[in-house]
Structure formats: structure tokens, C-alpha cells
C-alpha positions in Angstrom: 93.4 96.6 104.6 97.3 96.1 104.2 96.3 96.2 99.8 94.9 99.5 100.4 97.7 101.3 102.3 100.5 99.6 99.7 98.4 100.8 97.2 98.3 104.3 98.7 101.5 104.3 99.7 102.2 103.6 96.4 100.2 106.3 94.8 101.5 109.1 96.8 104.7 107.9 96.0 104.6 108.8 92.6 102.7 111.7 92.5 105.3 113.0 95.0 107.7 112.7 93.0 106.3 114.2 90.2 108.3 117.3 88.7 105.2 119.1 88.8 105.0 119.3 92.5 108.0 121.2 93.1 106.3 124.9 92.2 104.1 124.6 95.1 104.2 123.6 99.0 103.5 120.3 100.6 102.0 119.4 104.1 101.4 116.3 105.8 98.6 115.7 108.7 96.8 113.8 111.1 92.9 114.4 111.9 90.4 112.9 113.8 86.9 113.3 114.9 83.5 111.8 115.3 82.5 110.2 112.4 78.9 109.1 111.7 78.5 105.6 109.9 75.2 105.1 108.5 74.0 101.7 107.5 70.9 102.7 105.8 68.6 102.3 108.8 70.5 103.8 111.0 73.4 105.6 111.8 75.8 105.6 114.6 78.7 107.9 115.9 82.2 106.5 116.4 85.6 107.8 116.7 87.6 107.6 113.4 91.3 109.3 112.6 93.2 109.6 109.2 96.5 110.4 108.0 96.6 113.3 105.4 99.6 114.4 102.7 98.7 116.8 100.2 99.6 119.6 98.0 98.8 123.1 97.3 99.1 124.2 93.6 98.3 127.6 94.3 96.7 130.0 96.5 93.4 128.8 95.4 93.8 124.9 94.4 95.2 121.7 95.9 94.5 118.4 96.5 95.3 115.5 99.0 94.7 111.6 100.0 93.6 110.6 103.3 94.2 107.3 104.8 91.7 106.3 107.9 89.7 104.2 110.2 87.4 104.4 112.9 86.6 102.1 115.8 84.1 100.0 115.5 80.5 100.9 117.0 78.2 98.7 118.2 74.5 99.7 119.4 71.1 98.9 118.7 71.7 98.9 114.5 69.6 95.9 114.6 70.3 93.4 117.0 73.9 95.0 118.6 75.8 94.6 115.6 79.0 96.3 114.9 80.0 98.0 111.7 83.1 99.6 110.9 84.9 101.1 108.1 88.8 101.6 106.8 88.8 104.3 104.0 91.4 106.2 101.5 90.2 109.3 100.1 91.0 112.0 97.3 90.1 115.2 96.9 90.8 117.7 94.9 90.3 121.4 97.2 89.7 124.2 95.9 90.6 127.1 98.9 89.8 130.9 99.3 91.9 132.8 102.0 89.9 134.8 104.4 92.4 136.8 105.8 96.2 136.2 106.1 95.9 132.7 108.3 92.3 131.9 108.2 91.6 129.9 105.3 88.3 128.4 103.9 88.1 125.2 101.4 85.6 122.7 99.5 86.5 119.3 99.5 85.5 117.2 96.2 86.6 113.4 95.1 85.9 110.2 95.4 87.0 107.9 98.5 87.3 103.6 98.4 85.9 102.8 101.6 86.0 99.1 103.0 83.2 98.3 105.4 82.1 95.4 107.6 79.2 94.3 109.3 78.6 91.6 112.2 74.9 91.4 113.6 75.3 89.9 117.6 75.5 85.7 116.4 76.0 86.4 112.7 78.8 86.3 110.1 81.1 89.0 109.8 80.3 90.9 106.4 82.0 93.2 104.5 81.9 95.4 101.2 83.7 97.5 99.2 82.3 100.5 97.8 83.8 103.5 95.2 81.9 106.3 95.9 81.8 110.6 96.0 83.2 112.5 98.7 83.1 116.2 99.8 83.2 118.4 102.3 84.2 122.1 103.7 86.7 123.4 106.1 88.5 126.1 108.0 92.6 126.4 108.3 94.0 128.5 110.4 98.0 128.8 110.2 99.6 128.6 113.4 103.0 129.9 112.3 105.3 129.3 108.9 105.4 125.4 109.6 102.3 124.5 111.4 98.6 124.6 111.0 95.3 123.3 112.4 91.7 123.1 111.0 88.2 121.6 111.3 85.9 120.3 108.7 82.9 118.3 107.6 82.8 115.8 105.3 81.0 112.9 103.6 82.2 109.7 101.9 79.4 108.0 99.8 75.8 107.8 99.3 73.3 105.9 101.7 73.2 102.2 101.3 70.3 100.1 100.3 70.5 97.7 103.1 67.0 97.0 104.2 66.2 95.4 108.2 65.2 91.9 106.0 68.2 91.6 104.3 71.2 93.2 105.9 72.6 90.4 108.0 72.8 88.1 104.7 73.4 90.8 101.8 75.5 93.9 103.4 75.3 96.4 101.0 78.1 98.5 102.8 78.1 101.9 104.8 77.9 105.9 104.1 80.3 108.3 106.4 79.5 111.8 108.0 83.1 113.1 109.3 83.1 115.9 111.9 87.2 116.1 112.3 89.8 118.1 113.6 93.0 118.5 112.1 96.8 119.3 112.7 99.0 119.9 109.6 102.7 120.0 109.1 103.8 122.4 105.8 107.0 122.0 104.1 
């Protein structure tokens, strides 16, 4: 986990500094939400959170990386087992504004997520997986500096794990995100 935040840190980093990026505004955000893990044969809600920073380009176009978790669940996947995920995210958004504070946006990338799996008695597992992500949203601005929004989203496609083989060959996780979100413009 710490490779993947130096390596986002990193990233945004440099594309923050990038000459580019001064035409347009900035924000920086935290969200968090249920999010719905799905192991392929079946899925269970947990709480999960992410840090935001993006960009808008224009009235229409931005993009932003997220940087999140979620707590690890643990029900009747089989056996009690408990799955979790840590996952860093980018999107490109394109955004259409409703009226003057109500704006509407798609969500479409890719997101690395990590994943781990621990059936009740077994070996922890865990997986790394590159994979689409997408989603829509709402916006609303608060005032010049703030604003808050809710979205949906999804990070990967549905694993093959099967009830035979999960607990010795984890083929990793798929993510529904129903999220809430505060954002800080500058």
C-alpha cells in the first residue's frame, strides 16, 4: 500500500506542476460512502473513503485521481471470510452544468485496485488487478470555494473466482461505490 500512495503522490506531483494546468481551476476532496465489494459469488457492503485532487480544463472537461480504502467486511462470502480493497483511481470527467451550481458529470478511467482475501482458518490472499472504472455524479457548489456532491461508481469487472477455488487461487475483487463528497476549489 505505502508503493501505491508514493507512486500517486508522485504522479500528482508532476501533473500539478505542469504548465498546462494553470488555465484552469483546481479542487481537492474527500468522499466516502458505501461501497459494494463483489468477490464473484457474492458481494458485500462496507464502508470505504477516498481522497480526491483534480482539475477542471474547462467548463465541460476535467479529470482527477482518487486515493481510497474501505474497511474490511466479513460475512457469509463463504465460510466468514473478509475481503478488502485499497484502490487509486483516474478518471477523466467530462461535466455539463445544469444550472449555475448544480452540475452533472460521467466518470471514465481505469483504477489499480489491491485486494485481499482471508477465508475464517485460511491464508490471507491478495491480488492486484488494472481494470476500467466509471461512474456519474451531481455537484452542487456551495459558495466560490466549496462544494459537495454524490455519485456512483464502479472499479473493474467481476472476478472469476469460483466457491472451489477461491480460498487457494483469489482472483481479486470488483467495486460498486455509492459516495458522498466534499470538495475544496482553488
Amino acid at each position: 500500500m505505502k508503493k501505491w500512495i508514493n507512486i500517486a503522490i508522485a504522479a500528482l506531483t508532476l501533473t500539478l506542476s505542469l504548465p498546462a494546468w494553470a488555465d484552469g481551476s483546481h479542487y481537492i476532496g474527500v468522499g466516502a460512502g458505501a461501497i459494494n465489494l463483489g468477490n464473484g459469488l457474492s458481494k458485500k457492503a462496507v464502508f470505504g473513503s477516498y481522497l480526491q485532487i483534480g482539475h477542471h480544463f474547462s467548463e465541460y472537461f476535467g479529470a482527477e485521481v482518487r486515493l481510497g480504502a474501505t474497511s474490511s467486511s466479513t460475512g457469509d462470502l463463504p465460510a466468514r471470510a473478509k475481503q478488502r480493497i485499497d484502490f487509486v483511481a483516474h478518471y477523466l470527467k467530462p461535466q455539463y452544468a445544469l444550472s449555475s451550481d448544480l452540475t452533472a458529470y460521467a466518470l471514465l478511467g481505469f483504477a489499480v485496485v489491491h485486494s485481499s482475501y482471508q477465508a475464517a482458518g485460511g491464508a490471507k490472499q491478495s491480488k492486484n488487478r488494472i481494470g476500467y472504472a466509471y461512474g456519474l455524479g451531481l455537484d452542487y457548489r456551495l459558495n466560490d470555494d466549496y462544494s459537495a456532491g454524490m455519485e456512483w461508481s464502479h472499479m473493474l469487472s467481476k472476478p472469476k473466482n469460483s466457491s472451489a477455488t477461491i480460498g487457494t487461487s483469489f482472483k481479486g475483487l470488483e467495486a460498486s461505490l455509492f459516495t458522498a463528497a466534499v470538495r475544496y476549489h482553488f
